[in-house]
N, C-alpha and C positions, 0 to 999 in steps of 0.2 A: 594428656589434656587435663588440666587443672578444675575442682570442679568448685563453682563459686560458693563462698561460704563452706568449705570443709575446714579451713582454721580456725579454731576458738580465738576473739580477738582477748585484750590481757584480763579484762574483765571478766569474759565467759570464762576464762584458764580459771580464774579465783575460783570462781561457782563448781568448774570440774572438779577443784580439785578440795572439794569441800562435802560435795554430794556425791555418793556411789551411783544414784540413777540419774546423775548428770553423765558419769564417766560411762557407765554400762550404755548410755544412747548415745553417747558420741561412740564410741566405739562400734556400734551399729551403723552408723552411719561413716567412719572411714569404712568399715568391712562393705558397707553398700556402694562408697566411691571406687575402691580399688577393684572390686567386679564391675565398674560399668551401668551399675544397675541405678540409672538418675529418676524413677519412678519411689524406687525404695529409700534413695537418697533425700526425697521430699519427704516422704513417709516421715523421715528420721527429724527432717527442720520442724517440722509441727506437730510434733511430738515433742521436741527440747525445747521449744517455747511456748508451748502447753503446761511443761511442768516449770519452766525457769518463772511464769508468773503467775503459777500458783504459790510457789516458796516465796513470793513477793509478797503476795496478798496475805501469808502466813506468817511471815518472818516478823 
């Protein structure tokens, strides 16, 4: 079972792959998809878009 929003779409890719604490929280969040764990899996969405628009508001 696929879980919604675990793909970076091409834009989030840009940001990953730009930012180490983009990649180190997406990487959190596949390790939280592939266990199952969709509590930890949200943990991880509002957390990368807690910090993707702070780098906005700084950038």
């Amino acid at each position: 079972m696929a879980i919604s929003g675990s793909r970076p779409t091409s834009a989030a890719a840009s940001v990953i792959q730009e930012c180490k604490a983009c990649q180190d929280l997406e990487r959190g969040r596949m390790q939280a998809a592939a266990a199952r764990d969709l509590s930890k899996v949200t943990d991880f969405n509002v957390l990368i878009a807690r910090h993707r628009a702070r780098r906005r508001v700084t950038s």
